[in-house]
C-alpha positions, 0 to 999 in steps of 0.5 A: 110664228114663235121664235123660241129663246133657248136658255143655258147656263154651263157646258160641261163634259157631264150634264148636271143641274142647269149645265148641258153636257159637251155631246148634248149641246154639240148634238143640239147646235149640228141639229139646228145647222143642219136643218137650216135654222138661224140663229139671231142676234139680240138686236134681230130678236129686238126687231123681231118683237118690235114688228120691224123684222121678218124672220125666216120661219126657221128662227131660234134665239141662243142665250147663256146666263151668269158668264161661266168661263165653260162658255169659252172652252166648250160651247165657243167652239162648238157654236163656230163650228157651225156658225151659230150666233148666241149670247152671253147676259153678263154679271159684271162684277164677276167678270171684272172680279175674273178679269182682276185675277187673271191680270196678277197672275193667269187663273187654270181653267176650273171645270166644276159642277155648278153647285162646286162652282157657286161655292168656289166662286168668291176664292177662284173667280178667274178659274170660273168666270169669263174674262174681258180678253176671253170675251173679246175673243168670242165676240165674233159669236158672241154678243154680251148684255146685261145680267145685273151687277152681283145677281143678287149674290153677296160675293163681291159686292151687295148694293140696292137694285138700281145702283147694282144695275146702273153699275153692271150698265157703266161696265158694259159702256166701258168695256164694250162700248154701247148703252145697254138695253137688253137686261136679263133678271137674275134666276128671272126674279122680279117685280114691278119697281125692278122693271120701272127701275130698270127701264129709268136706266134706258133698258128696254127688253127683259129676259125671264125664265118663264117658258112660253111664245115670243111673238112679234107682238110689242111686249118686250116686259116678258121674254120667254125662254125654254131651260135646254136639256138633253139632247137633239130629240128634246130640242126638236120637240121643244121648237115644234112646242115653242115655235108656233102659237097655236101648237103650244096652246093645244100642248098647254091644254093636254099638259093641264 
């Protein structure tokens, strides 16, 4: 058994580049509803990989990058809607940048391509970024964890690795209340200093982009997560895929 970790990014009306369109994504979580999937928790998935869980062979895990304000107007209701958990990897400074905006004067809701929106981003972060209110709001769906401090973007701030991420790790102390250990590498870039950095700060599983099995397996330095798309048929197709070792192996071999 494999638990597939599914990654998205924006959920916008009309599908684009890493962005799942309304109607995909309400169609891909009614699937997993209906057939009876669970969907976890980070700290189930955690407890998963640590062989300290066993899990329904039913299993998925919903992730979400960056923060996008999208994830509260769109995908928020759709996963309450059929009682999905899911989660959010934060970058903080845009979060504190939004939430910043919002407190002087409220932000309109700002739906754009993610191409528009990353050009957008440093004159508008409230229209186009989640808040602490919004994500507090969603917290009995979402959990939120860490997606570094600036993402190797230069909006708000550009600091040294560690002093980027132990500054993403106080924000969410302070806003949230925990000490973080699930790190998600922005655009899933990496070395070997960033990991032995990261884990110096108490971080302890790390979320890539690379696709692949997650097994109950005590390697927590490379998570697999599969880039959703489209609709209900490719998410069956990519669990069948992705949720069994031995049929991703055989798929691996026809693909080469």
């Amino acid at each position: 058994m494999s638990v597939v970790v599914l990654m998205y990014h924006h959920v916008l009306k009309d599908s684009g580049f890493i962005t799942s369109s309304v109607n995909e994504f309400k169609e891909q979580m009614s699937f997993l509803s209906k057939n009876g999937y669970k969907a976890l928790t980070p700290s189930e998935f955690l407890a998963y990989k640590k062989g300290e869980l066993k899990l329904p062979k039913k299993s998925v895990f919903i992730t979400f990058d960056d923060g996008w304000r999208d994830n509260f107007y769109y995908a928020y209701p759709i996963l309450k809607e059929f009682g999905l958990k899911a989660t959010i990897f934060l970058v903080t400074s845009w979060i504190e940048k939004a939430s910043e905006q919002n407190a002087l004067n409220r932000a309109d809701f700002t739906p754009l391509t993610h191409k528009e929106a990353k050009k957008m981003a440093p004159e508008n972060p409230g229209g186009l970024f989640l808040n602490w209110d919004e994500i507090e709001k969603m917290s009995d769906i979402f959990s939120f964890h860490s997606h570094t401090n600036a993402h190797n973007d230069d909006y708000f701030s550009s600091l040294p690795f560690k002093e980027d991420l132990q500054i993403c790790k106080n924000i969410i102390k302070k806003r949230l209340g925990f000490d973080d250990k699930h790190l998600c590498w922005p655009r899933g870039e990496y070395d070997e200093t960033r990991l032995k950095e990261a884990k110096e700060l108490g971080y302890e599983i790390f979320y890539t982009t690379k696709r692949g099995v997650n097994l109950a397996d005590g390697n927590l330095e490379e998570i697999r997560r599969i880039a959703a798309k489209k609709g209900a048929w490719w998410l069956k197709k990519s669990l069948l895929i992705y949720g069994n070792e031995a049929i991703h192996k055989i798929y691996s071999k026809f693909k080469d």
